[in-house]
C-alpha positions in Angstrom: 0.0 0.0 0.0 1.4 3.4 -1.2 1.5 6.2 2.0 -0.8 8.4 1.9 -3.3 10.6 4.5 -6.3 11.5 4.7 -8.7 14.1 6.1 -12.1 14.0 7.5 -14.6 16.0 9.2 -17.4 14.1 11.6 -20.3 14.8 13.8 -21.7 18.1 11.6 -17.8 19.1 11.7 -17.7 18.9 15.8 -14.9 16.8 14.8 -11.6 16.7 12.2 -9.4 14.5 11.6 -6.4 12.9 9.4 -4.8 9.7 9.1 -1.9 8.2 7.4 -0.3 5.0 6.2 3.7 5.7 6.3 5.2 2.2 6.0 7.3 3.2 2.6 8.2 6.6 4.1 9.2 5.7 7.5 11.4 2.5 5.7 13.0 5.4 3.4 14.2 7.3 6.3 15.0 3.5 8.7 17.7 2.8 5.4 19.2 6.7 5.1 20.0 6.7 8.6 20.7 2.8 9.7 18.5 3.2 12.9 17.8 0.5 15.5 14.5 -1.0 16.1 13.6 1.4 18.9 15.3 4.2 17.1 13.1 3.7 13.7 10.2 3.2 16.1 10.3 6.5 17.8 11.5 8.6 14.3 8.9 7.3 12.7 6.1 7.7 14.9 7.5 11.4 14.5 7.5 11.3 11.1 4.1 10.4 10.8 2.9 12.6 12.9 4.7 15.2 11.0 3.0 14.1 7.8 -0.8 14.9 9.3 0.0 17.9 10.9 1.4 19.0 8.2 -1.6 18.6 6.1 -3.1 21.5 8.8 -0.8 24.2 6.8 -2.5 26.4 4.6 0.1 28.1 2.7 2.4 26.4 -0.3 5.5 27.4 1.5 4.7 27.2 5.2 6.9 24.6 7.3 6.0 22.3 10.2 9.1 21.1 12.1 9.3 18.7 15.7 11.4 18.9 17.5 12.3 16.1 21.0 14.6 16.7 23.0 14.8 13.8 25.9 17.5 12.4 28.4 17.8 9.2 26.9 20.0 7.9 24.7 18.5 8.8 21.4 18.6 11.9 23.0 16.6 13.8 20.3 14.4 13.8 17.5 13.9 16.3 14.6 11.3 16.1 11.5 10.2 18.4 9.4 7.2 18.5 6.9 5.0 20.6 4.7 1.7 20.0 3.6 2.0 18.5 0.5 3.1 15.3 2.4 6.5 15.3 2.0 8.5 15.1 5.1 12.2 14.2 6.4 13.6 13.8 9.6 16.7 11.9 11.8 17.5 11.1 14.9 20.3 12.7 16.9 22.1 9.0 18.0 20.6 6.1 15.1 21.7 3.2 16.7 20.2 2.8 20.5 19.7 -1.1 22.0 17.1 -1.0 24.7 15.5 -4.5 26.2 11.6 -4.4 26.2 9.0 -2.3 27.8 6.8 -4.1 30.5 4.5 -4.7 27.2 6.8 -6.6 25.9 7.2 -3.9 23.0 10.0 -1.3 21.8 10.6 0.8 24.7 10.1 4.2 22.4 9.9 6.0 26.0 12.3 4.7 27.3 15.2 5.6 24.9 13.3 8.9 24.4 13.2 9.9 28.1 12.5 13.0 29.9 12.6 16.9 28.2 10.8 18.8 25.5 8.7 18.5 23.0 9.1 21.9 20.1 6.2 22.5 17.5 7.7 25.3 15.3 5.4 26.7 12.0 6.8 28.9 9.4 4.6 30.5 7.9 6.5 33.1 6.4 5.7 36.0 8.9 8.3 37.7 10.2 8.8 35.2 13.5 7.5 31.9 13.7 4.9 30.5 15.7 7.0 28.3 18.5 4.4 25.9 21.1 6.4 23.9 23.4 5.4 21.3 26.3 7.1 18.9 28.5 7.5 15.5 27.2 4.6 12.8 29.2 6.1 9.7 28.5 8.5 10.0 25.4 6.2 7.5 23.2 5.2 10.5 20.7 1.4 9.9 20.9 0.7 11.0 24.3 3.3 13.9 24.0 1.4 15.6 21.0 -2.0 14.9 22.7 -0.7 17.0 25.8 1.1 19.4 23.4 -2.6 20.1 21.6 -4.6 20.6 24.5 -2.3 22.8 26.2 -0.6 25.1 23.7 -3.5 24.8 21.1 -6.3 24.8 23.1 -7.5 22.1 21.2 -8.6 18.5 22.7 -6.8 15.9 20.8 -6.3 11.8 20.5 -3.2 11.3 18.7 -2.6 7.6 17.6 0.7 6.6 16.1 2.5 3.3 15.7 5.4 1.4 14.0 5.6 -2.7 13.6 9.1 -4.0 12.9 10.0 -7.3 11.0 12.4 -9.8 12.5 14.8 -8.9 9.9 14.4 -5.0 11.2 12.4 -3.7 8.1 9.6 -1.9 8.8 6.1 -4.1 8.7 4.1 -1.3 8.8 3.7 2.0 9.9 0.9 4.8 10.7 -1.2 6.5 12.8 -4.5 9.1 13.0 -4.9 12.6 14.7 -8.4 13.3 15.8 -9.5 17.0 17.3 -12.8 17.9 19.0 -13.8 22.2 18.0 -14.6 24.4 20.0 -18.0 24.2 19.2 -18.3 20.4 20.3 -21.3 19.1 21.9 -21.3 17.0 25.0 -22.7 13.9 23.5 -20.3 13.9 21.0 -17.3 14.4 23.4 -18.3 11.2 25.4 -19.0 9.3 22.5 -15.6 10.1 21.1 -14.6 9.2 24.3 -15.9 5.9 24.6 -14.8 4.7 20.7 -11.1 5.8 21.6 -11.0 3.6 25.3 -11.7 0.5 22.9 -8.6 1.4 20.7 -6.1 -0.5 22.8 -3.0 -0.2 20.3 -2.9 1.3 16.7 -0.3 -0.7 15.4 -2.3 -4.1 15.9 -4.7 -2.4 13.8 -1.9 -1.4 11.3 -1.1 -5.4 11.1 -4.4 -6.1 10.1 -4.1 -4.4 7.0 -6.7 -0.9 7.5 -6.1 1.5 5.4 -6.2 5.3 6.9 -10.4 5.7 6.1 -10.3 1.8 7.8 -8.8 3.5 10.8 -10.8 6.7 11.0 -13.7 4.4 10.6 -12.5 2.9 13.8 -12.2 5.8 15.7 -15.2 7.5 14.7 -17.8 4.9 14.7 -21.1 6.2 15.2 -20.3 9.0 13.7 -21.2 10.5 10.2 -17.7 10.4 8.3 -17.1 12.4 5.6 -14.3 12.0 3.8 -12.4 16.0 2.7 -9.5 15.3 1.2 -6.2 12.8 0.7 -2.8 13.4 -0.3 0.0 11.1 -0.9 3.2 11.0 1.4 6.4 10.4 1.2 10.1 10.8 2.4 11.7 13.9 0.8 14.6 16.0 1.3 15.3 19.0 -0.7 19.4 19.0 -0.4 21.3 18.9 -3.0 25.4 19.9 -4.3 24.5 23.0 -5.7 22.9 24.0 -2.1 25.4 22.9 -0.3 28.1 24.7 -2.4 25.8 28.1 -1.6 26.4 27.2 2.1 30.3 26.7 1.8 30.3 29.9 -0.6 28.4 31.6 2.2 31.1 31.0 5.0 33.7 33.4 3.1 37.0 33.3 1.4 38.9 32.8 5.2 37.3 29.6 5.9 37.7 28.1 2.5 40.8 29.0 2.3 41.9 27.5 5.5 40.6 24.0 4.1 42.3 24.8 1.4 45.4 25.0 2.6 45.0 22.0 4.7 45.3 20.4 1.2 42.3 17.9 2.3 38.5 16.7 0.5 36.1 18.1 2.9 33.0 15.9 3.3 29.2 17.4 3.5 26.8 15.3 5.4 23.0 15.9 5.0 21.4 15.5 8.9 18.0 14.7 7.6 18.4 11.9 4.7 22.2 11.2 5.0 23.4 11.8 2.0 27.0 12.5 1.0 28.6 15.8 -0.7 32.4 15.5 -1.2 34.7 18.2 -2.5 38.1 17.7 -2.9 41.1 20.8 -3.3 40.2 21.7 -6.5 36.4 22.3 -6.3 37.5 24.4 -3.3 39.2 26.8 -5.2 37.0 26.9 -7.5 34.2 28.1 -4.8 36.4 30.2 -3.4 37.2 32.5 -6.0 32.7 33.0 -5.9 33.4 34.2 -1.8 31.9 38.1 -2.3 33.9 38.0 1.2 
């Protein structure tokens, strides 16, 4: 199944809400940076996330980025998406081996641990919008649900979950974001309630196969569904050697030229999908003599 998320409004539009299916997207990003089970687990539960909520920008240009920052080892977490469903993200340590939780399942919290979790929009004014909360438990789901409620104003269930293969590929991957307006009615609060106490793990409902309108029709049964909207998703980084020339241009003639003379390549790593950008003496020079400084 191709990722992709949809939208969805419920309950004469009491209720919104978006899910996703991010097995291919999630597996992208597992392979750029070699993460560990737990590791892949907790990026892409991120990731994911990052997808739907990015599908809540407006604007062709604005920027959603996430940003964890715990005690544990992994000891952070940073994605980035926009909302034509392209995302990208890493981890700040990829390879973290933790036993089990008391569930018996990756302990996502665990290597997370305690600190912050950072909701930053661009959207091209002149500062952007920055919502921060302290992490719950480090598994990603209850974090954004406390981050909604209390820097948004906005009650929210946020669902997200990775299954791993044996072989450490990613089985499958996904999640929903459900959001009760302002304008909610009681009834339909404790009926929302009451669907989302019988949802007892999302990915077991990944593993048996429901699609994102499957899932929403989990969560929202009762309800009248309407389906606004889907968009396909998928892992994508914008870098590239003629941006990261711009950078090395950008750091002026003294700093170039001090590589330079340490008659060394230089290698370029891209944080978010790993790639590699290597330039040796002579492509120095060359960028050097287009330093303005």
């Amino acid at each position: 199944m191709a990722d992709y998320m949809v939208r969805a409004t419920a309950a004469n539009a009491q209720i919104r809400a978006f899910a996703a299916t991010t097995r291919e997207l999630v597996e992208t990003a597992r392979q750029a940076h070699n993460t560990s089970p737990v590791v892949t687990a907790a990026l892409g539960r991120l990731l994911t996330a990052g997808v739907m909520m990015g599908g809540m920008l407006k604007g062709e240009s604005d920027l959603l980025t996430l940003q964890v920052r715990g005690d544990g080892p992994v000891r952070g977490l940073t994605v980035t998406a926009n909302e034509k469903g392209e995302v990208k993200g890493y981890p700040e340590v990829a390879a973290v081996i933790l036993p089990a939780n008391e569930k018996g399942k990756l302990d996502v919290g665990g290597a997370v641990g305690k600190g912050t979790l950072s909701v930053i929009r661009d959207l091209g004014l002149k500062e952007p919008y920055v919502g921060q909360t302290a992490l719950v438990t480090g598994e990603i789901g209850d974090d954004l649900t406390r981050y909604f409620a209390e820097s948004e104003q906005t009650p929210s269930s946020v669902g997200l979950g990775v299954l791993m293969e044996k072989n450490n590929t990613v089985r499958c991957a996904g999640g929903f974001i459900v959001q009760l307006m302002p304008f909610a009615e009681e009834e339909t609060i404790a009926r929302l309630e009451q669907n989302l106490s019988r949802i007892h793990s999302v990915t077991a409902l990944l593993d048996q196969g429901m699609a994102p309108e499957a899932l929403l029709g989990k969560v929202l049964e009762g309800f009248d569904l309407e389906l606004t909207g889907r968009t396909d998703c998928r892992f994508a980084c914008g870098c590239s050697r003629e941006r990261v020339e711009k950078a090395l241009i950008s750091i002026g003639k003294k700093e170039l030229r001090e590589m330079i003379t340490e008659g060394k390549p230089i290698e370029v790593n891209c944080h978010f999908c790993g790639k590699h950008y290597a330039f040796d003496v002579k492509a120095l020079k060359e960028l050097e003599k287009k330093c303005s400084r």
